[in-house]
Structures are given as structure tokens and as C-alpha cells.
C-alpha positions as CSV (number, residue, x, y, z in Angstrom):
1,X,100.3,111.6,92.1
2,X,99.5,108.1,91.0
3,X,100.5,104.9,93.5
4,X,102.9,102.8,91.7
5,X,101.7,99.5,90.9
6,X,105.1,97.9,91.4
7,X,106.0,98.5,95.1
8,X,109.2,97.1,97.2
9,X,109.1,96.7,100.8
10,X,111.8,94.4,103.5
11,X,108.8,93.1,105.5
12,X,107.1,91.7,102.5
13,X,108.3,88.7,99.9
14,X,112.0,89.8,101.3
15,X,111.7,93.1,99.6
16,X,111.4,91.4,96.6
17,X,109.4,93.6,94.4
18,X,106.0,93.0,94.2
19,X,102.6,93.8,92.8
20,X,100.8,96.3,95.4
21,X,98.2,95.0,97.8
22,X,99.6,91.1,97.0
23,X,102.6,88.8,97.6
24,X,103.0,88.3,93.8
25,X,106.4,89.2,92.9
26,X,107.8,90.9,89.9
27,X,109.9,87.1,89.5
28,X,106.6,85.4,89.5
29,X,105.3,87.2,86.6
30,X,108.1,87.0,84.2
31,X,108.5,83.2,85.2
32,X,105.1,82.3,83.8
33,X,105.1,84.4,80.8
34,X,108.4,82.7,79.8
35,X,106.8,78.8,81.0
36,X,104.2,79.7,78.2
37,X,101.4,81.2,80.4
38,X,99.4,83.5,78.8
39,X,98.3,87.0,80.2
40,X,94.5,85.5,80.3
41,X,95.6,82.4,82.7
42,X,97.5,84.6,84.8
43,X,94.2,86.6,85.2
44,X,92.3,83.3,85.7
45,X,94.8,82.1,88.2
46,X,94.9,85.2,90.5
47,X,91.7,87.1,89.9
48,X,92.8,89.7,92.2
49,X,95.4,91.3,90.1
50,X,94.7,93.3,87.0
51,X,96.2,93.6,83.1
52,X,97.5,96.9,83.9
53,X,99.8,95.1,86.9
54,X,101.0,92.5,84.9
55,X,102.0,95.3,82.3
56,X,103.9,97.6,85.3
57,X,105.4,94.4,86.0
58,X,106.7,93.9,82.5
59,X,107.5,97.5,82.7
60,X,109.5,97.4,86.3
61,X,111.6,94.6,84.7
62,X,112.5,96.3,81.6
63,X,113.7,99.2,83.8
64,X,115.5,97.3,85.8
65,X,117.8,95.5,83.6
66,X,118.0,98.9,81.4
67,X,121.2,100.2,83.1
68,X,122.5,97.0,84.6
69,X,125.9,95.6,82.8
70,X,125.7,92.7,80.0
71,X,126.5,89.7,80.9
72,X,127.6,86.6,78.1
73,X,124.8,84.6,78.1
74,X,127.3,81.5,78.1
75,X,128.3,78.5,76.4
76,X,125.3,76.2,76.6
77,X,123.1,79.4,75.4
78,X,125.8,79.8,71.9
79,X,125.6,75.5,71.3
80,X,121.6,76.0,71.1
81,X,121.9,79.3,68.9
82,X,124.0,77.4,66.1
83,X,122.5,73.6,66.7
């Protein structure tokens, strides 16, 4: 059985989840992708992680938030939609 690449424990980043073998967190990930950082800067800026962890990271979030409840994205979020 394959090691997940995504792993999860209390003594490391809080039990944040995080990629295996590193302190990058799941959070950190997503949080450059949506600055504007591209998958190849995130490679250049940790050389020590691969593609396929920055895709299980994609994929742990996805999961995550697939059974969570919807929340209204709120006000400021509609005024932007319809400006």
C-alpha cells in the first residue's frame, strides 16, 4: 500500500496537514496558487517537494471541503460579482 503524500500529525505544523517529509502545509500551497504563483515557482522555491505533492495537495483540499456545509460567501464577495 502506497504512503500518502498528504499526511497530518499534532507534533508537526500543529497538525496542520502537511506534505510528507516537510513542514509545508496543505494552507501554504493553496495560498500561493491563489497569490498568482505558478506550479514551476513553487518547484523553484522548495526544490524538495515534487509536482505530484502539490497535485495531492490540490487533491486533499478538494476532499476536504467536499462534504463540509456551504457557507454565503458574503456581502463584500456579491458587491464585486455585480460591480
Amino acid at each position: 500500500m502506497e504512503e500518502p503524500l498528504i499526511v497530518s500529525d499534532p507534533n508537526i505544523m500543529v497538525g496542520k496537514p502537511v506534505i510528507r517529509g516537510t513542514r509545508i502545509t496543505v494552507e501554504l500551497i493553496l495560498r500561493k496558487l491563489a497569490a498568482g504563483q505558478t506550479v514551476e515557482q513553487i518547484l523553484e522555491d522548495y526544490p524538495h517537494i515534487s509536482r505530484a505533492d502539490i497535485k495531492a495537495a490540490l487533491e486533499f483540499a478538494a476532499e476536504s471541503v467536499r462534504f463540509d456545509h456551504v457557507y454565503p460567501a458574503g456581502q463584500a464577495s456579491n458587491e464585486r460579482a455585480t460591480a
